[in-house]
C-alpha positions, 0 to 999 in steps of 0.5 A, a space after each residue: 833127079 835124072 832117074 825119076 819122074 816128077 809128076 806134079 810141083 806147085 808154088 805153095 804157102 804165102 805167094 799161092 795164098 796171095 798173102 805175099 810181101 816184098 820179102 816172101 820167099 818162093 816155096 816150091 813143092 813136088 811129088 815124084 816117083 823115083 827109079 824101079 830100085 826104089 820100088 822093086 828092091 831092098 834098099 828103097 830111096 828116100 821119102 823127100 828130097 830137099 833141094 834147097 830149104 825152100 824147094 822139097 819134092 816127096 817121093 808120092 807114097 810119103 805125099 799119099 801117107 801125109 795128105 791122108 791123114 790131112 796134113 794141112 802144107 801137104 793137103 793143100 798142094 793139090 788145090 793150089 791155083 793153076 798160075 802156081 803149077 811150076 810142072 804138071 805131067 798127065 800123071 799129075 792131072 790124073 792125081 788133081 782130078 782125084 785128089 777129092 778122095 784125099 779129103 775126110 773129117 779127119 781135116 778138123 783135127 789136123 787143122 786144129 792141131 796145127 792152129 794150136 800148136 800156132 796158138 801156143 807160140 803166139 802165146 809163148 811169145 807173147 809171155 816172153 815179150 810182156 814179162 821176159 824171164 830176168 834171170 837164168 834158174 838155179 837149183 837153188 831158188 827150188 830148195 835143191 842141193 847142187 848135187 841132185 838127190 834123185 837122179 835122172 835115171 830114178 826120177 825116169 823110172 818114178 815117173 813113168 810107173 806113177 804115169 802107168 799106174 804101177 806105183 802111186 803116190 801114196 807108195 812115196 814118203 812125203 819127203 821124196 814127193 817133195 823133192 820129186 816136185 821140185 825137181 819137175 819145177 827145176 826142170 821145167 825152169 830151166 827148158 822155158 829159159 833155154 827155150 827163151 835164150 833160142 828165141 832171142 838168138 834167131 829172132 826174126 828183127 822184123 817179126 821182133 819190132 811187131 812183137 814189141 809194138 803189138 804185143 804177140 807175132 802179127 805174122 802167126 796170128 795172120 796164119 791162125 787165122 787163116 788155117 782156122 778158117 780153111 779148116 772150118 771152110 773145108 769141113 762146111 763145103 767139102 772143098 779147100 781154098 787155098 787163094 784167100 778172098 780175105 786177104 787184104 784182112 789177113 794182111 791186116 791181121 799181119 800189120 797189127 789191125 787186131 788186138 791180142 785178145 780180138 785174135 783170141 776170141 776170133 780163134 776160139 769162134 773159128 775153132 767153135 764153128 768147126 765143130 759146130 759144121 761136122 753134123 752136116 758136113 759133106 765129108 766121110 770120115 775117114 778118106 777110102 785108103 783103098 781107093 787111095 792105095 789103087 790110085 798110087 799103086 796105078 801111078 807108080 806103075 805108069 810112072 815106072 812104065 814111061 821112064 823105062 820106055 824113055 830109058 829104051 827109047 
């Protein structure tokens, strides 16, 4: 946008891990500030900017929320190598040489919440490539009437007060209980094989073949372990690495060089050796958000500064 300012924009993901292939996509990644409206007036801007899928820019408080809490695609733009700075103003350097204050134990968790939500996939995947679901559910098969006996809005309400603790199940008849489970049963039926058919309709072909002939998705196990492992390298040193010395085995992992139940224990080990290494890590707890606000605070008004003495001038 012609009225802001982009401050800092980095290649990011596979090509800055130099785990890239023929076919990678180049993402791009950026950090701007936008016009004075978007600060001193009520309307505000936006919190990114999409440019295309591929090429997104955060308006910096959304960066500055995001990489405090350790998200790890947004953390890690900060320590990407320099031969992936597609733009980097004096206001950039300034964030690179404090971005050490983003850092804070709270990366085990983040880090770990992402692998597993990776992990999971990779074996939601795996149990539809093994033992694909053969037939759409039916009321039916659950002893349900077409007609539902419960509707959506009672069995809502039911479920919350049993989760809360206003009701118990010993407050419902036996009968009721039974339908309220088979109905669960049903539901979940029906979101798996719902979730099964998307699958199958935006199936990478390539990733498909691996799938087939490994038995999980070799390109998420490569990403598993990767996180996993700057999680727990992070915790340990205090510092991100981003350009991967182990690629040439990460790579591997992605041919298909290790089983499903190797890349299992492997995950279990890394997610053991994180939490083995907060005792003595160098990390605070939690980052200094003060020192954080300052910072922002400092560059937006810097940043603000220069486009209007640009816009003067």
């Amino acid at each position: 946008m012609a009225d802001s300012l982009l401050l800092y924009e980095t290649v990011h993901g596979s090509q800055a891990y130099g785990l890239q292939t023929p076919t990678s996509d180049v993402d791009l990644k950026g950090i701007l500030v936008g016009p004075a409206a978007w600060y001193h007036g009520f309307v505000g801007g936006p919190e990114q900017i999409e440019l295309t899928a591929d090429h997104v820019r955060f308006e910096i408080r959304k960066y500055f929320r995001l990489a405090a809490a350790a998200n790890p695609t947004v953390l890690e733009l900060l320590w990407t190598p320099p031969d992936c700075h597609t733009v980097c103003t004096p206001l950039g350097e300034r964030l690179l040489a404090e971005r050490d204050r983003f850092l804070s134990l709270r990366i085990k968790d983040s880090f770990s919440g992402y692998a597993m939500s990776q992990l999971g996939r990779i074996k939601t995947h795996r149990k539809w490539v093994m033992h694909p679901p053969d037939h759409e559910p039916t009321r039916a098969e659950f002893e349900l009437p077409e007609t539902r006996l419960i509707s959506r809005d009672q069995m809502g309400a039911v479920e919350a007060m049993l989760g809360d603790g206003r009701m118990a199940e010993a407050d419902l008849t036996t009968n009721f209980l039974g339908v309220l489970d088979r109905e669960r049963r049903y539901k979940a039926a029906r979101k798996e094989w719902e979730a099964y058919q998307g699958w199958l309709k935006n199936r990478n072909p390539r990733r498909s073949a691996l799938e087939a002939e490994f038995g999980y998705d070799t390109k998420h196990g490569m990403h598993l372990i990767r996180l996993l492992r700057m999680g727990a390298e992070i915790v340990e040193t205090g510092q991100p690495k981003v350009r991967r010395d182990d690629r040439d085995e990460l790579l591997a992992i992605r041919g298909g060089a290790w089983s499903y139940e190797r890349l299992m224990e492997a995950a279990d080990a890394l997610h053991q050796r994180t939490q083995a290494a907060v005792a003595g890590s160098p990390l605070p707890p939690a980052p200094d958000e003060a020192a954080l606000d300052a910072l922002c605070t400092d560059l937006v008004g810097r940043a603000l500064a220069h486009m209007a003495s640009k816009t003067a001038s």
